[in-house]
C-alpha positions in Angstrom: 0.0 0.0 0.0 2.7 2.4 0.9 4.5 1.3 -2.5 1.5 2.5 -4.1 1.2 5.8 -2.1 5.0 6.6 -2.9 4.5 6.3 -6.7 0.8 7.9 -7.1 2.9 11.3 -5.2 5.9 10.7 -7.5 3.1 10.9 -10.6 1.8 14.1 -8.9 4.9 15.3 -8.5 5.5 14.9 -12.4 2.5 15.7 -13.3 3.1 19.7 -11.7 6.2 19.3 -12.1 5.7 18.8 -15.7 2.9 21.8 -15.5 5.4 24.5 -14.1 7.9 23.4 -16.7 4.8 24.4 -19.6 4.3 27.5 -17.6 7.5 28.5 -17.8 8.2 27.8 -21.2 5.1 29.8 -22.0 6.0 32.5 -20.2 9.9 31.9 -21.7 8.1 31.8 -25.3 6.1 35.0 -24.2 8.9 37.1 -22.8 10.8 36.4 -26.1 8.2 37.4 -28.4 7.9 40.7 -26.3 11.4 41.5 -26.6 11.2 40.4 -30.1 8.4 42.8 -31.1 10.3 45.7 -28.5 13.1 45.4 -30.6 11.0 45.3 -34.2 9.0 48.6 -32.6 12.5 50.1 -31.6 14.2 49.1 -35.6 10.8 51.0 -37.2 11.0 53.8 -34.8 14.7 54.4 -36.1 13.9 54.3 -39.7 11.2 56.4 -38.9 13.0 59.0 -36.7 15.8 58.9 -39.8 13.6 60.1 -41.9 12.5 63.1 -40.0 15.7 64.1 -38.8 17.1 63.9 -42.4 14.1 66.7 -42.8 15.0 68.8 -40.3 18.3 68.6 -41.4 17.1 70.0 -45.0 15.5 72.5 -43.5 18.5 73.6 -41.9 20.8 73.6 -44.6 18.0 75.6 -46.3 16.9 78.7 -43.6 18.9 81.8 -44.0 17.5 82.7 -40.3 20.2 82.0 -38.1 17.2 82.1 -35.0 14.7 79.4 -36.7 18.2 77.7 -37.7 19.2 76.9 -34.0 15.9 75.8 -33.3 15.8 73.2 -36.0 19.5 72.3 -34.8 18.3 72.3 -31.3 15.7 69.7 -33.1 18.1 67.8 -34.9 20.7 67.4 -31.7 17.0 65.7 -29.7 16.6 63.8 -32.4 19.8 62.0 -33.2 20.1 61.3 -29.4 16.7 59.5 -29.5 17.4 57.7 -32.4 20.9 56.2 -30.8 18.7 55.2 -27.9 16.0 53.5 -30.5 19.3 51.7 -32.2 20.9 50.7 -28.8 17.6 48.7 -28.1 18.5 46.2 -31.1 21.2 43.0 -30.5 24.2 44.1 -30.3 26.5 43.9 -33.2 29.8 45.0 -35.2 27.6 46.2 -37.9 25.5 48.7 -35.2 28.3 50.2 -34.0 29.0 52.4 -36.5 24.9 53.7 -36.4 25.3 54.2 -32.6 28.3 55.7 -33.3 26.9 58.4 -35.7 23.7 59.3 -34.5 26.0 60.2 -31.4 28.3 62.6 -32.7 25.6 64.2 -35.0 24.2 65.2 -31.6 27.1 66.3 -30.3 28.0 68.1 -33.7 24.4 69.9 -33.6 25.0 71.2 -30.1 28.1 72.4 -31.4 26.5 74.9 -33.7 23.9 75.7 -31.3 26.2 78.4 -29.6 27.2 80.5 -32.5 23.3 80.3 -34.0 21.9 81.1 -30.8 24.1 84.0 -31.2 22.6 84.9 -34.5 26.1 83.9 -36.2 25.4 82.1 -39.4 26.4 78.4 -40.7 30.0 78.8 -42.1 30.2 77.1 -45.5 32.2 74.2 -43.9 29.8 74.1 -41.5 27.1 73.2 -44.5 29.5 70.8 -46.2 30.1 68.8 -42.7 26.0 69.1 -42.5 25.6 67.7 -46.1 27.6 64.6 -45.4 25.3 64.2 -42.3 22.2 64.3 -44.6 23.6 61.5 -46.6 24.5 59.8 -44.0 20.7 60.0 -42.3 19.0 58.9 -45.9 21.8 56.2 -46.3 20.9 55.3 -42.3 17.2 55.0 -42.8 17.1 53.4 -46.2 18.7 50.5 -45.0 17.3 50.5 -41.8 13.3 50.5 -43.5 14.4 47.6 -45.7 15.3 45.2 -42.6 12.9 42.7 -42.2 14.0 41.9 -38.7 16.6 43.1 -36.2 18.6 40.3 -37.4 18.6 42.1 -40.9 21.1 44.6 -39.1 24.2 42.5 -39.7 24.2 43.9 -42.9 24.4 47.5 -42.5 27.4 49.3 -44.0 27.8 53.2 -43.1 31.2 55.1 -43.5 31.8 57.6 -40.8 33.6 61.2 -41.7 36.9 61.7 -39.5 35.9 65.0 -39.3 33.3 64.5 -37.3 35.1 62.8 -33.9 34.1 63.2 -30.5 36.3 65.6 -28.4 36.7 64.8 -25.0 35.7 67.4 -22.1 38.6 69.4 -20.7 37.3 71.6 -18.5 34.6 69.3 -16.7 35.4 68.4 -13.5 35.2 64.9 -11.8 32.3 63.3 -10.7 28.9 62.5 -11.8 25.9 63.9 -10.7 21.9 62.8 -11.1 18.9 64.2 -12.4 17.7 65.3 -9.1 21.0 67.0 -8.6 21.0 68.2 -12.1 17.4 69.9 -11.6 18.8 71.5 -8.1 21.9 73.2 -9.9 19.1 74.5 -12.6 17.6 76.0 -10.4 20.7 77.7 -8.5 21.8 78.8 -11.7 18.6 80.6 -12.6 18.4 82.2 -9.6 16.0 80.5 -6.7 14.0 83.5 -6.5 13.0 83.8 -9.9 11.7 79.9 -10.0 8.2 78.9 -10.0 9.1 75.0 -10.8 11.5 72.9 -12.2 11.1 69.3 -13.6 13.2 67.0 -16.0 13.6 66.9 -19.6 15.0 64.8 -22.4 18.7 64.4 -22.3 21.4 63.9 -24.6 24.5 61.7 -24.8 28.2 61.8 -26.4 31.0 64.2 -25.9 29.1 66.3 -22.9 26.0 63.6 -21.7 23.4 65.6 -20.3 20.7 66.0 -18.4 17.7 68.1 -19.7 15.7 70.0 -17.3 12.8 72.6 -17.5 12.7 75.5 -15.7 9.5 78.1 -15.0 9.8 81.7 -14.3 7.0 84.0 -13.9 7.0 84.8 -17.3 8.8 82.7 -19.6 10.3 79.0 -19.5 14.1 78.2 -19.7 15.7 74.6 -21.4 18.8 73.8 -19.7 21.3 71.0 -20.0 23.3 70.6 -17.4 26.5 67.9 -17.8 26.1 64.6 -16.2 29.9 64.8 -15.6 30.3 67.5 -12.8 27.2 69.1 -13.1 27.7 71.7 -15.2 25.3 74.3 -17.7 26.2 73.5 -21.1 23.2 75.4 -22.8 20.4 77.4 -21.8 17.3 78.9 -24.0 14.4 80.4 -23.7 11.5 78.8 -24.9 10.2 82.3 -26.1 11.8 85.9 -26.6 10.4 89.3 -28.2 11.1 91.1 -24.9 10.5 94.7 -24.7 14.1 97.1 -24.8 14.2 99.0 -22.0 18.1 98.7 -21.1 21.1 99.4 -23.0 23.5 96.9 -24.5 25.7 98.0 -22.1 24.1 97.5 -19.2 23.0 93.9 -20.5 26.9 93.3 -21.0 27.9 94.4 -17.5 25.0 91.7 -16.4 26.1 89.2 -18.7 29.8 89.8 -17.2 28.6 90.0 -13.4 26.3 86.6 -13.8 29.0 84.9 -15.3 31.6 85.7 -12.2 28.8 84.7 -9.9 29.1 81.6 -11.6 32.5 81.1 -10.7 33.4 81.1 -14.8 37.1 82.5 -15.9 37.4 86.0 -15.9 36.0 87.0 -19.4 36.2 89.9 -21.8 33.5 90.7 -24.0 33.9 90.2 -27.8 31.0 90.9 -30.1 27.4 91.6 -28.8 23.9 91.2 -31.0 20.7 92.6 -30.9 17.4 90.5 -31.4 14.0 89.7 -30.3 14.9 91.9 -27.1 17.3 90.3 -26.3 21.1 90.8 -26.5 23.7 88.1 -27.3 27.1 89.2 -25.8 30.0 86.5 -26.9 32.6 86.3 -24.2 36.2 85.2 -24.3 37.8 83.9 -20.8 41.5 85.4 -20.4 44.6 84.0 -19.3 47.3 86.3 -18.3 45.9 89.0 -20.4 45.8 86.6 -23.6 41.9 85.8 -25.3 41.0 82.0 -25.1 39.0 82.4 -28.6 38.5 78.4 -28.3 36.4 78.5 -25.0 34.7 81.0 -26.4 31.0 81.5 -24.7 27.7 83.5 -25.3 25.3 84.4 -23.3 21.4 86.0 -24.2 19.9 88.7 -21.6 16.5 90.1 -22.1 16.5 93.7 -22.7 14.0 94.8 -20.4 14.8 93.4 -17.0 18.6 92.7 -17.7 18.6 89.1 -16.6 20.1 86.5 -17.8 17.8 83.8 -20.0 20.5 82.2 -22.3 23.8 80.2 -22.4 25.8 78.6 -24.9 29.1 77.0 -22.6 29.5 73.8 -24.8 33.3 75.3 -26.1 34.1 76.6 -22.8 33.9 72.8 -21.3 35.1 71.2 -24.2 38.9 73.4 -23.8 38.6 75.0 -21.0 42.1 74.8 -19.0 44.7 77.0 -17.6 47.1 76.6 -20.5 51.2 76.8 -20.2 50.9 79.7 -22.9 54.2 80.4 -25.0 56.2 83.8 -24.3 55.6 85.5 -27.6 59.2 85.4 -30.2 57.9 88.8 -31.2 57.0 92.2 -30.0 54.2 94.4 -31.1 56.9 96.3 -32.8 57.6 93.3 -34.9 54.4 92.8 -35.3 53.3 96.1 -36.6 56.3 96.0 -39.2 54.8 92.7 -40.9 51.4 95.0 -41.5 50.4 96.8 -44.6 48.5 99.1 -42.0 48.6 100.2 -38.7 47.1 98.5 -36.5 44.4 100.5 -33.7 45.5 98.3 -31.0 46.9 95.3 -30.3 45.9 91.8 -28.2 47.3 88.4 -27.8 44.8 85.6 -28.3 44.7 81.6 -28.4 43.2 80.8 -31.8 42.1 77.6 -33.2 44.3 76.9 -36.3 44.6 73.8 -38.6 43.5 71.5 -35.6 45.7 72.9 -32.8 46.0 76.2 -30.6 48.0 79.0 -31.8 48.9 82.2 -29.9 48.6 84.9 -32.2 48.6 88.7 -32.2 44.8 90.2 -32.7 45.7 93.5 -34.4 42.4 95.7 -35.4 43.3 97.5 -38.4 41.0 99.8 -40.5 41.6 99.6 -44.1 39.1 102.0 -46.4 36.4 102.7 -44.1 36.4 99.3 -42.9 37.8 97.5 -39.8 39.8 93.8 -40.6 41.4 91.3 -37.5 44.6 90.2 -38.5 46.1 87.5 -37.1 49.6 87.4 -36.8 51.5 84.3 -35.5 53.2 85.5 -32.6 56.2 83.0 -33.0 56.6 82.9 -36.5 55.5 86.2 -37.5 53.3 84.4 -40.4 50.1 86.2 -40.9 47.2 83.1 -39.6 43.9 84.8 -40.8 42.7 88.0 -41.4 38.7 88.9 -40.7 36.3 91.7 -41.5 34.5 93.7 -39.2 31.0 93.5 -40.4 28.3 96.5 -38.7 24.6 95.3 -39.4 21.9 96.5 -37.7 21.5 93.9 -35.1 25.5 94.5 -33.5 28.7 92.9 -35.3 30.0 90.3 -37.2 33.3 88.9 -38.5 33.8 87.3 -41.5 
């Protein structure tokens, strides 16, 4: 009898035994279809996020407003992040990498020439070539990418990245990570607690500078901040609208710019160029070492013309280079200097410029020629002449060329 007990428990046993295993492999079958169709949703939503972003970037190329142009690049930097999150949903594989790889530094690229739109500066004709080979990048991206069957399709994507476009890497960030929480605390600090209503989190973006995106409400207008995930920094601010009213004077909104910025424990910084539009008043700002202009960490900052506060920021230079540099003495004097010049120079200014990939210390001598005003750059070691730009006056401030 006992014998008979034992095996008719053993046969139960089975039997659920056997029942959980079915469960399981259900569920097993299930949880591979979801990721399945997660990872089919994610492969669509790339193609499809391709496609616009290869619009926006067409529009882009195509504005002659340097205002709508940063927003669409403000668009396109979004964009290109959330596509590199769709792709990084799909298997892993050699053939990815170069996707995640793009859509990354396109991101990185387009808050690049956020700073110098926001500033009203136009695309440089480089600037439109690099863009181009973007946009053929994007269609090349999603044409493939809508012809995949499956993820498994992936394996045969082929994309050719531009050198020209490689990441950087942050000097002037410090160490340390900080979270969203602590990302939306330094928004507000740097806004100024009094003037904050509320604060929440936004969509971030990766790369170079990852960033947290936060939102921030004043009493009348809202500001979009990034603020680096790596030492908690602002790498952009914009308002979400402008036409402010002009009650100050671009003088007085430079001497806030230049006040906010030391409270802000930024470089000492001269200002360089300043704008006029939509009330508000761009000031680009230069930190100085020694008396010598960092043009490479350059910055610019928007305040609103009728209370003189501070609603924009463009820092994404400044973080990228920003060091204290063993600068070179200069090999030649401004004597020296002025005897290499067709014309005499107004004044003169030693400056850090960006030239043919690396840093050069050059002499800034303003020179008027004809009724107009030039920059020439004279290579303070060599005494070779590095560039040479125009002083443009439009109606909106100035602009070199």
């Amino acid at each position: 009898m006992k014998k008979y007990l034992a095996i008719t428990i053993a046969a139960g046993l089975l039997f659920v035994l056997a029942g959980v295993m079915i469960f399981q492999s259900r569920q097993l079958t299930a949880l591979k279809n979801t990721v399945a169709e997660l990872r089919l949703g994610a492969l669509r939503q790339s193609a499809e996020a391709l496609d616009n972003l290869s619009l926006t970037l067409e529009k882009a190329l195509l504005t002659s407003d340097a205002a709508h142009a940063a927003e669409l690049m403000h668009a396109i930097g979004q964009s290109a992040e959330l596509t590199r999150q769709n792709l990084s949903l799909l298997p892993a594989s050699p053939a990815l990498q170069p996707a995640l790889v793009f859509t990354g530094r396109l991101s990185d690229y387009a808050s690049s020439l956020l700073g110098q739109l926001t500033g009203n500066q136009p695309l440089t004709a480089r600037e439109r070539v690099l863009l181009r080979q973007h946009l053929a990048l994007c269609a090349q991206l999603a044409a493939q990418l809508t012809l995949a069957d499956s993820p498994d399709d992936l394996n045969r994507l082929t994309l050719d990245l531009p050198e020209s476009t490689a990441r950087p890497q942050p000097k002037g960030l410090p160490e340390g990570e900080v979270t969203q929480q602590e990302a939306i605390d330094i928004a507000r600090t740097f806004v100024g607690a009094h003037r904050v209503t509320g604060a929440m989190a936004a969509p971030g973006t990766s790369g170079a500078l990852p960033a947290y995106g936060v939102t921030v409400r004043t009493q009348d207008v809202q500001l979009n901040l990034e603020i680096t995930r790596q030492g908690g920094k602002v790498l952009w601010m914009m308002p979400e609208t402008a036409s402010f009213s002009v009650t100050q004077s671009p003088q007085s909104c430079q001497e806030a710019a230049l006040a906010f910025l030391e409270l802000h424990d930024f470089s000492p910084m001269q200002a360089v160029h300043r704008q006029i539009y939509d009330g508000l008043c761009v000031i680009s700002l230069v930190p100085t070492q020694d008396n010598v202009l960092l043009y490479p960490d350059l910055i610019r900052v928007q305040v609103r013309m009728d209370t003189a506060e501070v609603v924009g920021l463009e820092a994404h230079n400044y973080w990228l280079n920003h060091i204290i540099r063993a600068l070179p003495e200069p090999a030649l004097t401004q004597e020296d200097v002025q005897a290499r010049l067709q014309h005499t120079a107004e004044s003169m200014q030693l400056c850090v410029i960006p030239l043919d990939g690396q840093e050069t210390l050059c002499y800034e001598c303003t020179v008027p020629y004809e009724g107009e005003t030039f920059l020439v750059y004279i290579n303070a070691t060599t005494g070779q002449e590095a560039d040479v730009m125009k002083v443009i006056t439009v109606e909106t401030g100035t602009l070199t060329a």
